[in-house]
C-alpha positions in Angstrom: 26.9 57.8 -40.2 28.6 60.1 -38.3 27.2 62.5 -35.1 30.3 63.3 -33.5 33.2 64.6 -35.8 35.6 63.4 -32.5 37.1 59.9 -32.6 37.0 59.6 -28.5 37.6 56.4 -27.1 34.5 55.2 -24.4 36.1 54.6 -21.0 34.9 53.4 -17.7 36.0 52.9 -14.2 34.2 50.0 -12.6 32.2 49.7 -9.1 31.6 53.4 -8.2 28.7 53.3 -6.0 25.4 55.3 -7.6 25.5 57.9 -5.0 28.5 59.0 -5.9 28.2 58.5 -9.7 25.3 60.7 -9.8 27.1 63.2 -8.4 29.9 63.7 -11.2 28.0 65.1 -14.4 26.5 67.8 -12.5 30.2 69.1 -10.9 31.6 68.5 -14.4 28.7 70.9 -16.3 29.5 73.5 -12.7 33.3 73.0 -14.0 32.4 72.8 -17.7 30.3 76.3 -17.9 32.9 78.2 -15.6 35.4 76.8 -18.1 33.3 77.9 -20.7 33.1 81.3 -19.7 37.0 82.2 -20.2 36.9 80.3 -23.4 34.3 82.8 -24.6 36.2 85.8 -22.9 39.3 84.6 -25.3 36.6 84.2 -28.5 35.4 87.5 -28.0 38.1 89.3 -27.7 39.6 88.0 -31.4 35.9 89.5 -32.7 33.5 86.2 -31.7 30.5 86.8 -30.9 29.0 83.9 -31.1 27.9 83.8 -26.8 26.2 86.9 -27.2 23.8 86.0 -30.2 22.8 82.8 -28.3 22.4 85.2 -24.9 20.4 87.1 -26.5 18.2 84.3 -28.5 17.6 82.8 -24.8 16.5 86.7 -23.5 14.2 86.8 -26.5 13.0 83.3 -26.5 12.3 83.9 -22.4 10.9 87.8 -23.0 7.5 87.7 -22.0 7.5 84.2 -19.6 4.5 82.1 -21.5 6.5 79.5 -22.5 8.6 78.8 -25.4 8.9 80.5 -29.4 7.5 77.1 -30.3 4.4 77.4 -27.5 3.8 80.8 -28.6 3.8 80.4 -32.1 1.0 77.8 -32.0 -1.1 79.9 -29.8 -1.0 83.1 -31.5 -0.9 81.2 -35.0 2.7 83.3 -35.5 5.8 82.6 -37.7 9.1 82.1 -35.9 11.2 85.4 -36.6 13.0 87.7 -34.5 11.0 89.5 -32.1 12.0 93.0 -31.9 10.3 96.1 -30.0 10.6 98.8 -32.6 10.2 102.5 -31.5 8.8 103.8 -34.2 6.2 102.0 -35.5 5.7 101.7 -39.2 9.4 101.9 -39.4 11.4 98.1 -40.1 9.4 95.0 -39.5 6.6 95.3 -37.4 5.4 92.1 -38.3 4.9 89.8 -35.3 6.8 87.1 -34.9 7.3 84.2 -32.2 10.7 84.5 -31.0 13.1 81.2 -32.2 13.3 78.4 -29.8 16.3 78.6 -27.4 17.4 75.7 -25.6 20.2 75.6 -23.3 22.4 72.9 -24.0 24.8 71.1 -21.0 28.8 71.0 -22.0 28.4 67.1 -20.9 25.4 64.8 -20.7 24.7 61.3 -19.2 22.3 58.4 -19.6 19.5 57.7 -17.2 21.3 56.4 -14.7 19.9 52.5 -13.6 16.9 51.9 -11.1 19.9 50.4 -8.3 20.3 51.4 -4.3 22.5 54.3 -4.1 25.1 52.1 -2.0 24.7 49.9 -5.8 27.8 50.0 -8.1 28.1 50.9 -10.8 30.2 51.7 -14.0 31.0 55.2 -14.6 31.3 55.8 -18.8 32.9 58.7 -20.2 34.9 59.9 -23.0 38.8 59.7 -23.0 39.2 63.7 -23.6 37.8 64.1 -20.0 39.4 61.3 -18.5 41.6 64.0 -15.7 38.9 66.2 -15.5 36.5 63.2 -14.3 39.2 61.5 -12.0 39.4 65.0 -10.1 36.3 65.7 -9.7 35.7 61.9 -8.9 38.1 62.2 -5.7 36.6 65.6 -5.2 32.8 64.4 -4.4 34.3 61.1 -2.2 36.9 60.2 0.1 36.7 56.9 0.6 39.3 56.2 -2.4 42.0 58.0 -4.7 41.5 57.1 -8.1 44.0 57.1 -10.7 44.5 56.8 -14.5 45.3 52.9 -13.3 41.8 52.6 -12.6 40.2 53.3 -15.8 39.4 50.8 -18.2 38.7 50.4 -22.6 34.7 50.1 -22.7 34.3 49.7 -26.1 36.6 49.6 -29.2 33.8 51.5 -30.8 34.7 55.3 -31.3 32.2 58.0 -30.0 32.0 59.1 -33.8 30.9 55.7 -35.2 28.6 54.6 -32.0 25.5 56.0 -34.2 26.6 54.2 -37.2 27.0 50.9 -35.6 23.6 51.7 -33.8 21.9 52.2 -36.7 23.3 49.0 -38.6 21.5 47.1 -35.8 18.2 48.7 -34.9 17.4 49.8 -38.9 18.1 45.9 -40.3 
């Protein structure tokens, strides 16, 4: 069973107190969508357009403010389509539709973090592709030490794309 087609190593760097844990996914999604932005400058500009279909799903899905294509659909017993605002009726498909479900989806995510004091430590878990990112933006949000590639650690010798897999061995015997 596979969920992740990437064969990342899990990581951690012990002891790092809650308060400033919790502080590290949401600089790295401020770094992440920022970062994400010039990737998609670079896709569109070879013809992707990829961002601006799921723009534009969002703007439709958000249109009229009563909640979401799924909400909407149940209400007004509608089919999910794409909702579009013809100006000539009778003309196309004037059929009414609820718009498809958008959901915005963050470039990194985190487990609930534990039920500890802030001044608590403890260990930070993250994937090995991000490993410089993280350590920057680790000494970005403290001062109180420098940490380096000497202070990260193997969490698991399980892979990111066999975590599921080995999950489901476990929970589904």
């Amino acid at each position: 069973m596979t969920a992740s087609p990437f064969a990342d190593a899990f990581l951690y760097i012990p002891d790092i107190p809650l308060s400033i844990a919790s502080q590290v996914l949401p600089t790295l999604n401020h770094v992440g969508a920022n970062e994400r932005r010039d990737v998609e400058d670079a896709l569109y500009a070879r013809g992707d357009v990829d961002h601006i279909y799921r723009k534009w799903l969002e703007e439709m899905d958000r249109r009229d403010g009563s909640g979401s294509g799924l909400e909407r659909r149940g209400a007004g017993n509608l089919t999910l389509g794409y909702v579009t605002q013809d100006a000539c009726p009778g003309v196309g498909d004037d059929t009414l539709h609820a718009p498809l479900a958008y959901y915005d989806v963050p470039d990194f995510i985190a487990s609930i973090p534990p039920q500890v004091a802030n001044d608590a430590p403890i260990d930070l878990v993250f994937v090995d592709f991000i490993a410089n990112q993280l350590l920057q933006i680790l000494n970005s949000v403290q001062s109180a030490k420098m940490y380096t590639t000497a202070d990260i650690q193997t969490y698991s010798p399980v892979l990111a794309n066999a975590v599921l897999g080995v999950y489901a061995e476990h929970a589904w015997s």
